[in-house]
VMD Tcl script that draws the C-alpha trace (Angstrom):
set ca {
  {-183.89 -94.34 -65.57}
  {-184.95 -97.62 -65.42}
  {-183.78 -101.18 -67.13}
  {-185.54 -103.61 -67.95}
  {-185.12 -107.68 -68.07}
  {-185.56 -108.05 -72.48}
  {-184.70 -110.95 -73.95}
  {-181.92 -110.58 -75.68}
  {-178.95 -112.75 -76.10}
  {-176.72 -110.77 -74.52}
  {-177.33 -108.54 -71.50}
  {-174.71 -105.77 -70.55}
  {-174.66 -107.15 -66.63}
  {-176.52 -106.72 -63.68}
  {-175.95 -104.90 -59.70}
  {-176.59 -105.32 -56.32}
  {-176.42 -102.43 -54.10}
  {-177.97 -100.98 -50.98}
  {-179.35 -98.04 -52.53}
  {-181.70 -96.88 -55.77}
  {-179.01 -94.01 -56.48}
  {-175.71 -96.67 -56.03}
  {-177.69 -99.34 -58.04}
  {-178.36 -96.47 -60.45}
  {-175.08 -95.17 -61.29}
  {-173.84 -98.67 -61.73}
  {-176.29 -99.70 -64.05}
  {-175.93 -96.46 -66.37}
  {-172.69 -97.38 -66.09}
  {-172.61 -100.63 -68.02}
  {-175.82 -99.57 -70.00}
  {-173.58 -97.07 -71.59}
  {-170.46 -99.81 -72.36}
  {-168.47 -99.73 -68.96}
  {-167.28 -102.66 -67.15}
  {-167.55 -103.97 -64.09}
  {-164.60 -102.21 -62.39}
  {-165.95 -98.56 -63.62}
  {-169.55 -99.62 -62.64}
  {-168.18 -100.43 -58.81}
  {-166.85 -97.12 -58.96}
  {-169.77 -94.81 -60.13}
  {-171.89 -96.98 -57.45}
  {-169.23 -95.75 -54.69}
  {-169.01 -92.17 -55.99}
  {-172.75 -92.25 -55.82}
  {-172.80 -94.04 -52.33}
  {-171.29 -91.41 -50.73}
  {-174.02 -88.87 -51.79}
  {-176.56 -91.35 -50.94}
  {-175.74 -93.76 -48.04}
  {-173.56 -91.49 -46.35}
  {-173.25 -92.82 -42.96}
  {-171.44 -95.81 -44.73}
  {-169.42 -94.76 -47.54}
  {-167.50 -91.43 -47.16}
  {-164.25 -90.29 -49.22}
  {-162.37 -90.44 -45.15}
  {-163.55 -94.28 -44.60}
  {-161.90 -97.54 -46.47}
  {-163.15 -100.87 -47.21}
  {-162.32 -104.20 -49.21}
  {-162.69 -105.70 -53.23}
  {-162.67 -108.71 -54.53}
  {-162.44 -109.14 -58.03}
  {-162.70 -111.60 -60.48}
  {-160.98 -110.89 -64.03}
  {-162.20 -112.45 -67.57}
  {-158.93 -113.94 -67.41}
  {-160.19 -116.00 -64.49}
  {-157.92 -113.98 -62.08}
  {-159.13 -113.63 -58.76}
  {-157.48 -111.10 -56.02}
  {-158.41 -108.90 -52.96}
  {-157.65 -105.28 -53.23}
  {-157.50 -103.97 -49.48}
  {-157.93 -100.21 -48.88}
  {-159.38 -100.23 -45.94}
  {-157.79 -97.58 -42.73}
  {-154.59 -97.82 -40.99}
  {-153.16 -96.76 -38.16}
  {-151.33 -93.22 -38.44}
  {-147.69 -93.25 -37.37}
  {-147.91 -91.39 -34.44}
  {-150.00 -91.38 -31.49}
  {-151.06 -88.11 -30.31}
  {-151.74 -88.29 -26.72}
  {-153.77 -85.63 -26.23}
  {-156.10 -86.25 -29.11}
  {-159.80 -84.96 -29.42}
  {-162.01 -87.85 -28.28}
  {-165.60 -87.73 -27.15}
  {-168.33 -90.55 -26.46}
  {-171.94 -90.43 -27.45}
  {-174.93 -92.69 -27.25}
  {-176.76 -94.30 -29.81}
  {-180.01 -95.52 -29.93}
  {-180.95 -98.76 -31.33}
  {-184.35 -99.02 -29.57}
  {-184.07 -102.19 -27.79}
  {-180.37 -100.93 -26.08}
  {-178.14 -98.50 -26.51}
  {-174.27 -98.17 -27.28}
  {-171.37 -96.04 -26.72}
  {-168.99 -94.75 -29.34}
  {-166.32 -92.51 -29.45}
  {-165.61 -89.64 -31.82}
  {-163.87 -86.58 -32.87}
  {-160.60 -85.78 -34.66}
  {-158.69 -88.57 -32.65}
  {-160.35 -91.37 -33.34}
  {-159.95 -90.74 -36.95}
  {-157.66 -93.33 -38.65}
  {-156.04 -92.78 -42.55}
  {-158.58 -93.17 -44.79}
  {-158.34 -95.44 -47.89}
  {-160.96 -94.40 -50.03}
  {-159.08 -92.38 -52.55}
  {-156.53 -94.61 -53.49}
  {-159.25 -97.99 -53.45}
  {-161.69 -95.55 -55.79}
  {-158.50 -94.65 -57.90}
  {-157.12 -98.23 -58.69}
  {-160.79 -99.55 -59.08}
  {-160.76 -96.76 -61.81}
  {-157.28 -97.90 -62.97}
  {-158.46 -101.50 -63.16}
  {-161.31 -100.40 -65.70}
  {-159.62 -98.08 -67.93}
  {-157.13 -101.21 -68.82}
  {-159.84 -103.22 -69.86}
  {-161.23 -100.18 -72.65}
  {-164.40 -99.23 -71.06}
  {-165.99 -95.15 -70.39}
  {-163.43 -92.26 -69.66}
  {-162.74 -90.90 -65.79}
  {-164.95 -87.73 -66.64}
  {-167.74 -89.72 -68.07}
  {-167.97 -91.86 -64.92}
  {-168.19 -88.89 -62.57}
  {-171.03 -87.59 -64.89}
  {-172.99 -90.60 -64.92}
  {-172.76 -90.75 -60.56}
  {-173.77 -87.45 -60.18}
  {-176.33 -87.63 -62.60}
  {-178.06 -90.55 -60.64}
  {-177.69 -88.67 -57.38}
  {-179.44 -85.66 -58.57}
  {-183.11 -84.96 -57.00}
  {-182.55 -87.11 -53.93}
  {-184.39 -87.81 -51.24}
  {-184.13 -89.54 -47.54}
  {-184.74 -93.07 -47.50}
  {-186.52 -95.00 -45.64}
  {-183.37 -96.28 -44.33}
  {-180.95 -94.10 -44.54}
  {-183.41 -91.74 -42.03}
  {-183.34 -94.84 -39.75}
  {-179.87 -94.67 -39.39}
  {-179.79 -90.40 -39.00}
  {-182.37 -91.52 -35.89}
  {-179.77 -93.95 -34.53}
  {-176.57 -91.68 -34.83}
  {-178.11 -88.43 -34.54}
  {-175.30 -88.01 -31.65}
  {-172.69 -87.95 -34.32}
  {-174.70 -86.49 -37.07}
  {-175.24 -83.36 -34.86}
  {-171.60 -83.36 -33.05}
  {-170.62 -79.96 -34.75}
  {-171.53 -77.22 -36.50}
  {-171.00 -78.44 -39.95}
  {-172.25 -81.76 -39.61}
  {-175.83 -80.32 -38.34}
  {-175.83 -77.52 -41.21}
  {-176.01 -80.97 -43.52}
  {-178.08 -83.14 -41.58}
  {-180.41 -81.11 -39.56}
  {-180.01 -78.07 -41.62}
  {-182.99 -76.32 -39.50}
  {-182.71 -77.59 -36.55}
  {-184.03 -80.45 -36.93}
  {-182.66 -84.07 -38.37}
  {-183.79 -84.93 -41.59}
  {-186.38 -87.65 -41.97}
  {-187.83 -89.93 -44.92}
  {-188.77 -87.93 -47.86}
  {-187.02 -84.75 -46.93}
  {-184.96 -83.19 -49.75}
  {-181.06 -84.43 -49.07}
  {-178.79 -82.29 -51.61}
  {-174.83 -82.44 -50.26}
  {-173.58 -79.65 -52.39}
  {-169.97 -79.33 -50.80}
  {-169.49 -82.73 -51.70}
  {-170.76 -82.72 -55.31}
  {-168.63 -79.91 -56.16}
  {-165.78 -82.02 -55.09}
  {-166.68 -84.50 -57.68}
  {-167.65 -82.24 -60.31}
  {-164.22 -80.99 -60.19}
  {-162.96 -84.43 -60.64}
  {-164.62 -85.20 -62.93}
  {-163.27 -82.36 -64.89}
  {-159.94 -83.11 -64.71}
  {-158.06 -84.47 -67.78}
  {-155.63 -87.20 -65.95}
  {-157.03 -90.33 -64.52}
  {-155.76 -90.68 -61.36}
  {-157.57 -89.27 -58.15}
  {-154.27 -88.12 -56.24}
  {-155.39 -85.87 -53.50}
  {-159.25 -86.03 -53.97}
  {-159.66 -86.23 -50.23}
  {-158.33 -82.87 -50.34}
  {-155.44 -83.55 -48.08}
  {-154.96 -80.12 -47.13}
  {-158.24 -79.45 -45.31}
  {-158.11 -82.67 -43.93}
  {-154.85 -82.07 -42.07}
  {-155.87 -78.08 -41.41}
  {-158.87 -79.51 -39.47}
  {-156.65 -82.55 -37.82}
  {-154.38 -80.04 -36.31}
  {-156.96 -77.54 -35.08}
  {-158.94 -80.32 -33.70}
  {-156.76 -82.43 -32.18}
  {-156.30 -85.64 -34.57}
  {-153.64 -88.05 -35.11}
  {-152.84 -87.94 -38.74}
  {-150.06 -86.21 -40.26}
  {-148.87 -85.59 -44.59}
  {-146.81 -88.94 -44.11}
  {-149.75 -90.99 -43.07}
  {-151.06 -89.84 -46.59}
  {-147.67 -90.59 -48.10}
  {-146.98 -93.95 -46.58}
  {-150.83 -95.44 -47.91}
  {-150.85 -98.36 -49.96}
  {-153.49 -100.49 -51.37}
  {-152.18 -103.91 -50.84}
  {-153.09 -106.26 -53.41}
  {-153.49 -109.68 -51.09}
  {-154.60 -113.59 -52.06}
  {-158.01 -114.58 -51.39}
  {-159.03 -116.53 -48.69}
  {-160.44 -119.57 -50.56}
  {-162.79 -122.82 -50.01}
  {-163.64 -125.24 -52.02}
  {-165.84 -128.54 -52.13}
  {-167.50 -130.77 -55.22}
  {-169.80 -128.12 -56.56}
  {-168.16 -125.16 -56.22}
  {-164.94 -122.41 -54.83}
  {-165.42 -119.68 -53.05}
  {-163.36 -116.72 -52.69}
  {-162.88 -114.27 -50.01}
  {-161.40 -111.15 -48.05}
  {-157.98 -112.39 -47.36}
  {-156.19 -111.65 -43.11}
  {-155.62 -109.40 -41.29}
  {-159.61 -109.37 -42.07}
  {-161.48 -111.67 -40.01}
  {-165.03 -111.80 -41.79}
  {-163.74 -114.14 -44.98}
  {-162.04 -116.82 -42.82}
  {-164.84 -117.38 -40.56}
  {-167.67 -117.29 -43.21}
  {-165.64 -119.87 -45.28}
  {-164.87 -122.26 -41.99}
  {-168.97 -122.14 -41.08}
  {-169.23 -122.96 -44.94}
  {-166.80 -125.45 -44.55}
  {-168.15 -126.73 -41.33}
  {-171.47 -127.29 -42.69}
  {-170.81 -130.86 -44.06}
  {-174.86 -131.93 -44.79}
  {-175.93 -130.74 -47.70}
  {-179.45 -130.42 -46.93}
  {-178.33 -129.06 -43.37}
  {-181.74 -127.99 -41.12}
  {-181.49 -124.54 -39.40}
  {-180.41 -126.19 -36.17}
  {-177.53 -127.79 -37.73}
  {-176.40 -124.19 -39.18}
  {-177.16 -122.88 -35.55}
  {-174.66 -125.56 -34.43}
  {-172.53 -124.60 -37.24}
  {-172.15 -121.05 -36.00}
  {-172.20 -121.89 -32.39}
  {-168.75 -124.36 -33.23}
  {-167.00 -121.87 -35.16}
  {-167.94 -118.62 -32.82}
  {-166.42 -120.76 -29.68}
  {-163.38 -121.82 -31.35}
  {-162.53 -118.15 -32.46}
  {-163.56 -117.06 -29.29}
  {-161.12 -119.19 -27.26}
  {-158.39 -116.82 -28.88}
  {-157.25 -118.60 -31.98}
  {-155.83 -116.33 -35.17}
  {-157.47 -116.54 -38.61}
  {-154.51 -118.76 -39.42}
  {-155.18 -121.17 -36.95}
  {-159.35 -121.39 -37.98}
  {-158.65 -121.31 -41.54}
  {-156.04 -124.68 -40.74}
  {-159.16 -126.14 -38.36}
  {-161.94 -126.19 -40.79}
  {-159.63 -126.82 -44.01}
  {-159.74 -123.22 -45.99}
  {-156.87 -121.65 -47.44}
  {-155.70 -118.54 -46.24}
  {-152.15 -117.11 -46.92}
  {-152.10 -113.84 -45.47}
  {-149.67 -113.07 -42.47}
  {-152.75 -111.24 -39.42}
  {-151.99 -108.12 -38.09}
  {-154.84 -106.96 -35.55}
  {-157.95 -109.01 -34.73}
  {-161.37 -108.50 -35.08}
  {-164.13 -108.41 -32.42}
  {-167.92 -106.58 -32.29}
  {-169.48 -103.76 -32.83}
  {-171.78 -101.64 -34.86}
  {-170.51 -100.52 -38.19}
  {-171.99 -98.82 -41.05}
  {-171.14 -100.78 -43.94}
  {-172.67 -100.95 -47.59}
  {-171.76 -102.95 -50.31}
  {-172.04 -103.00 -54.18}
  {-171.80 -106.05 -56.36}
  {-171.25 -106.10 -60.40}
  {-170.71 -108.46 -62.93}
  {-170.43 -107.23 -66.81}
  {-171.08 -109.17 -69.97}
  {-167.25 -110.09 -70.22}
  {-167.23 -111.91 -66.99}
  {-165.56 -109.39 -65.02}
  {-167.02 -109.44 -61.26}
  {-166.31 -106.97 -59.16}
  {-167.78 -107.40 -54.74}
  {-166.76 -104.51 -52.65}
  {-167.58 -103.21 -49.42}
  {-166.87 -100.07 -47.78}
  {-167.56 -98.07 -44.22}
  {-166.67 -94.93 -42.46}
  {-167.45 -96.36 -39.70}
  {-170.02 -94.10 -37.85}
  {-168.27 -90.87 -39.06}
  {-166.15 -88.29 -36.47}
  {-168.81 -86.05 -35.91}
  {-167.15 -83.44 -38.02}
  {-167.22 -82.13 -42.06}
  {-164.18 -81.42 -43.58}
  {-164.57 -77.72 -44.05}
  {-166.24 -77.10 -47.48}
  {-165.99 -80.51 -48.66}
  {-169.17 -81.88 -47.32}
  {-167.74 -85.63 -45.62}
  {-166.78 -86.54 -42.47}
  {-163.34 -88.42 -41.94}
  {-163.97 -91.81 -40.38}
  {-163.69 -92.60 -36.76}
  {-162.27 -96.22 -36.99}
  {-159.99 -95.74 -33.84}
  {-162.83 -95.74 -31.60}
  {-164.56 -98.97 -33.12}
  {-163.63 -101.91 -30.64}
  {-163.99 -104.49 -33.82}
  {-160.94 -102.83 -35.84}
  {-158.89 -101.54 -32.66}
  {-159.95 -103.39 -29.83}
  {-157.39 -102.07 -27.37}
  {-159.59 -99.04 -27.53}
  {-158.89 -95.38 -29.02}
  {-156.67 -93.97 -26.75}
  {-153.72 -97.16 -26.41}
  {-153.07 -98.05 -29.46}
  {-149.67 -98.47 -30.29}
  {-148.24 -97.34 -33.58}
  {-146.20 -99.61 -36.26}
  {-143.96 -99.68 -38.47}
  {-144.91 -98.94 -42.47}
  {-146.32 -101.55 -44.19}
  {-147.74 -103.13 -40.59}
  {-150.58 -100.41 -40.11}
  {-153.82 -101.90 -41.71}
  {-156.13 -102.66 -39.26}
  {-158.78 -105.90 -39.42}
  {-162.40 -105.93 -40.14}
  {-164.94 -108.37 -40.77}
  {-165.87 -106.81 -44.03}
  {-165.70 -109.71 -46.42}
  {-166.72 -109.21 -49.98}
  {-166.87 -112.36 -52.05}
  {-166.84 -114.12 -55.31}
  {-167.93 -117.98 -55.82}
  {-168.39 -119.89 -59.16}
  {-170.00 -123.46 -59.52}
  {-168.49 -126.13 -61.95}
  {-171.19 -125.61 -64.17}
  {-169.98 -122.03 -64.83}
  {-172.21 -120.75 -62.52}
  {-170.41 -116.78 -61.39}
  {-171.70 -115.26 -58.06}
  {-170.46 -111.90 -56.26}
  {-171.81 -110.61 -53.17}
  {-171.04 -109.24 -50.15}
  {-172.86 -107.40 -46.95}
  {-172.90 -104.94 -44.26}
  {-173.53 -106.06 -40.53}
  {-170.38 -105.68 -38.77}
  {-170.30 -108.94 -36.82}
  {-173.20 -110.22 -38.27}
  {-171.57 -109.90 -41.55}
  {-169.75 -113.39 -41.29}
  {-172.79 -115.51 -40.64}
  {-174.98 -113.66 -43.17}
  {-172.66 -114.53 -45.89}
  {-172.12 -118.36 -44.67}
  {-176.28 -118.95 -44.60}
  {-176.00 -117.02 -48.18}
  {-173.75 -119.50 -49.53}
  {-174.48 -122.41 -47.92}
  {-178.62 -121.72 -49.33}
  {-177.15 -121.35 -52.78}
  {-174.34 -123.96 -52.97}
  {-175.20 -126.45 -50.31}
  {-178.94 -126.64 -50.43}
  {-179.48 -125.56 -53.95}
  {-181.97 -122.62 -53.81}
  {-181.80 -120.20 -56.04}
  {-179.88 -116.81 -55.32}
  {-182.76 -114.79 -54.25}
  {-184.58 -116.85 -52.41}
  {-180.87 -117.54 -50.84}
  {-180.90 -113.89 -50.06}
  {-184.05 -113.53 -48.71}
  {-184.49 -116.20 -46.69}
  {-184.87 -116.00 -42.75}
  {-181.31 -115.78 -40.82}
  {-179.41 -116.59 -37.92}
  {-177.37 -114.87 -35.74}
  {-175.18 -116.58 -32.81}
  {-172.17 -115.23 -30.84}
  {-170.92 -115.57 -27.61}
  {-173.99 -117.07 -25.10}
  {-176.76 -115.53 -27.88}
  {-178.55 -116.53 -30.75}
  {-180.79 -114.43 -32.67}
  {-183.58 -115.78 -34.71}
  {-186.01 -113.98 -37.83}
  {-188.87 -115.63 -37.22}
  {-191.17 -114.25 -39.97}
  {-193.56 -116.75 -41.20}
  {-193.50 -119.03 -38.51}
  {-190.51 -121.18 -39.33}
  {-191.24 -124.66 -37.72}
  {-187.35 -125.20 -36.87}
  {-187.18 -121.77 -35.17}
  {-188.24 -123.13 -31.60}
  {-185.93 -126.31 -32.07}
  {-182.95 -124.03 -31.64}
  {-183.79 -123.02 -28.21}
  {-180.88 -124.38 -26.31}
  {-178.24 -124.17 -28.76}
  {-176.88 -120.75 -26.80}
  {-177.65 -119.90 -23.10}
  {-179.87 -117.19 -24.88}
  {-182.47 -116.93 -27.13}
  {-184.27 -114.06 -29.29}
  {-187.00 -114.00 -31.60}
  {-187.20 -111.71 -34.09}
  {-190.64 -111.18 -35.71}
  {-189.90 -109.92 -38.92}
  {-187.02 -109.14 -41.18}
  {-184.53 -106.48 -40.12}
  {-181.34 -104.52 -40.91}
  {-179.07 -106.01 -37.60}
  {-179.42 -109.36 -39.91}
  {-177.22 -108.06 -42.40}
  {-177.92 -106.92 -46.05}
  {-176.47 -109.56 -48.62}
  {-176.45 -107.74 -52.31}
  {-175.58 -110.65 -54.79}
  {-175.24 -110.99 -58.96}
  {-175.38 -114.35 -60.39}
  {-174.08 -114.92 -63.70}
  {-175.30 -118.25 -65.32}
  {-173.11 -120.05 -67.88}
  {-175.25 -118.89 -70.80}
  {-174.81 -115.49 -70.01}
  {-177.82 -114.44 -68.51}
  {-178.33 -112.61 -64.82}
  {-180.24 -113.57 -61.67}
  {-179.49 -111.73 -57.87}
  {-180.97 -109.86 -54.87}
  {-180.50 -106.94 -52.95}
  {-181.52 -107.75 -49.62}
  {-184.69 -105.69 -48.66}
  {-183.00 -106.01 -44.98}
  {-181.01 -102.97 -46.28}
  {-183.01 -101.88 -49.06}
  {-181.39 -103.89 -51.50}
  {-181.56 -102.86 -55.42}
  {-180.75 -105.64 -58.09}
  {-180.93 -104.74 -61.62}
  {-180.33 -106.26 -64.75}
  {-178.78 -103.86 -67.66}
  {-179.58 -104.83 -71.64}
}
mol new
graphics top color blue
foreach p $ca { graphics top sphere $p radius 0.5 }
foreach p [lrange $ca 0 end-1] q [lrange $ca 1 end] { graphics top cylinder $p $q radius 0.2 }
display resetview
């Protein structure tokens, strides 16, 4: 099902996403009278099918959302730390391949930390049934409509290559992903029945909440047989915590972000911040990153480099935030009422193991260095309400004074932070439009490194030899660059955006 630009004086609203199923789903969504809040949720319920090595019902992730009233607020449900440490959890380390070098994670029940999923997809729901759009049931329909008939991507077979490890860690996991014998690849029929039936049965329910949809039960059944960490009060004592944005502002426009303990928001708004020219050249954004990368580096808390480069951030930190790879997607939505709706979500790389008959693997944040750096074996437990661990996730929403309304967000782990700064600073402080802002070439520099897409022979690129120890070109666009999906709403009503083709980015706009 396709829509099409028409010109009409009043378009429905228009997606972002990092997939032709979760763009779909969306888009049906608001073509048949839901709002932004129920469209983010149909695109998640469909990302799972579709993308899943980065959105699973066992990962977690970040929204921020912008109301009609003009509202704007971070709803945080990404993982926390279960109460207990269980010190002879299930851990195991694999390699992945990335072509250029290889990496070590860890998997298996323990490294599995309480998801967030289920209650972030349930008050997304929540948030859209008070403002009178489609019913619960309807919204199921619509997602698993759109992620009937699929196959492999392009991408999403890229990433199988690069985790295979984990994809093939058990039993279960390689009856779904190389169901004979061998890993699926582009093109191959990709059907995940267990986990369809999971949603069908939601979506046949006649309450709208989704209490228990991560089937609880199984999930603790397998965490006991196989050596995990979480128990029925990690489930009890969740919250989504409803936090202030992390927010920066300058003549032309305000930008708001994921609020601390997450990292990504603070330090995309302080490079924004930091970027005082407003035609700056790349080398000045490579100097940009460079200045803001050392200053976080020399151990100072979002607190402190939100006071340095003047943003406002009110949220007390709780863990910090470091490197790593980290399947991420993200899904941004604006409606015709001015509701915009930017969230992100990950499972990390997944445990290596399907809950039994449910067809998802449980996330395996506690071995990810960037959301528990002291590694998955020593972490420490605390008390309720002090569990949520950091990320650099950092979906975002920005308006201009001329009424101008922007979401977007990305995946990219670390690169996340600088993807969204050369985003924003394109659109806001330079003045291109939003998809050329999107698609232009990007940046990349941390610690003594600085990585550089060079497609089309940008003159600048060899300038910024010498602004880090080390150098590398990059000859064409690619994924490790991020994958910025962004929705535009002008002050007349009308929709521009991008999904970054980095990630195979969808935008659509719905009549």
């Amino acid at each position: 099902m396709s829509f099409l630009h028409k010109a009409r004086d009043l378009q429905a609203g228009a997606v972002a996403a990092g997939h032709r199923v979760t763009a779909d789903a969306a888009a049906r969504t608001l073509n048949e009278g839901g709002n932004a809040f129920q469209a983010a949720a149909a695109g998640l319920i469909a990302a799972c099918l579709a993308e899943p090595v980065f959105a699973s019902p066992g990962g977690g992730g970040f929204m921020t959302a912008r109301h009609r009233s003009g509202k704007t607020e971070v709803l945080d449900f990404f993982v926390d730390l279960p109460g207990h440490n269980q010190t002879d959890a299930q851990i195991m380390e694999v390699e992945a391949d990335f072509g250029s070098v290889r990496q070590l994670f860890h998997i298996g029940a323990g490294t599995s930390a309480v998801p967030g999923m289920e209650a972030g997809l349930g008050a997304l729901i929540r948030l859209g049934k008070a403002e009178n759009g489609i019913s619960m049931q309807r919204l199921f329909g619509i997602a698993l409509t759109s992620a009937s008939d699929m196959k492999v991507s392009p991408l999403q077979a890229q990433l199988f290559e690069i985790v295979s490890p984990i994809l093939q860690a058990s039993d279960t996991a390689r009856s779904l992903y190389a169901p004979d014998g061998k890993l699926l690849v582009d093109g191959d029929p990709f059907d995940n029945a267990e986990l369809r039936l999971l949603f069908k049965e939601l979506s046949e329910r006649d309450d709208a909440t989704l209490q228990g949809f991560c089937e609880r039960d199984r999930v603790l059944q397998q965490q006991r047989d196989e050596g995990g960490h979480l128990t029925a009060i990690d489930f009890a004592d969740y919250e989504v915590q409803l936090r202030d944005p992390t927010r920066w502002q300058n003549a032309s426009c305000r930008v708001f972000s994921n609020a601390l303990p997450a990292m990504g928001g603070v330090l995309s708004l302080a490079m924004l911040s930091a970027d005082s020219k407003p035609l700056s050249p790349l080398s000045g954004r490579a100097d940009v990153i460079a200045l803001v990368d050392r200053y976080w580096r020399d151990g100072h808390s979002g607190q402190e480099i939100a006071d340095k480069f003047h943003v406002h951030a009110t949220q007390p930190e709780q863990a910090g935030s470091k490197d790593s790879f980290n399947g991420t997607t993200h899904i941004s939505v604006i409606d015709r009422r001015g509701n915009a709706v930017a969230v992100t979500v990950t499972n990390g790389e997944g445990n290596g193991q399907i809950v039994s008959g449910r067809g998802f693997m449980l996330n395996n944040m506690l071995g990810e260095e960037d959301v528990n750096p002291v590694g998955p074996t020593r972490w420490k437990p605390q008390p309720k309400g002090q569990r949520r661990l950091s990320s650099m996730m950092a979906p975002s929403i920005a308006d201009g004074l001329d009424g101008t309304l922007l979401a977007l967000g990305s995946g990219g782990s670390n690169r996340i932070r600088t993807a969204l700064y050369q985003v924003l600073a394109n659109r806001f402080l330079t003045g291109m439009d939003i998809r050329e802002a999107v698609h232009r070439p990007r940046i990349h520099g941390e610690r003594r490194r600085l990585d550089i897409e060079d497609y089309g022979n940008q003159p600048e690129a060899k300038v910024l030899e010498g602004v880090f120890p080390q150098t590398e070109f990059w000859q064409g666009q690619s994924l490790y660059f991020g994958g910025v999906h962004a929705v535009e709403r002008t002050p007349r009503g009308r929709f521009a955006g991008a999904g970054d083709p980095r990630r195979e980015g969808v935008f659509v706009v719905v009549d």
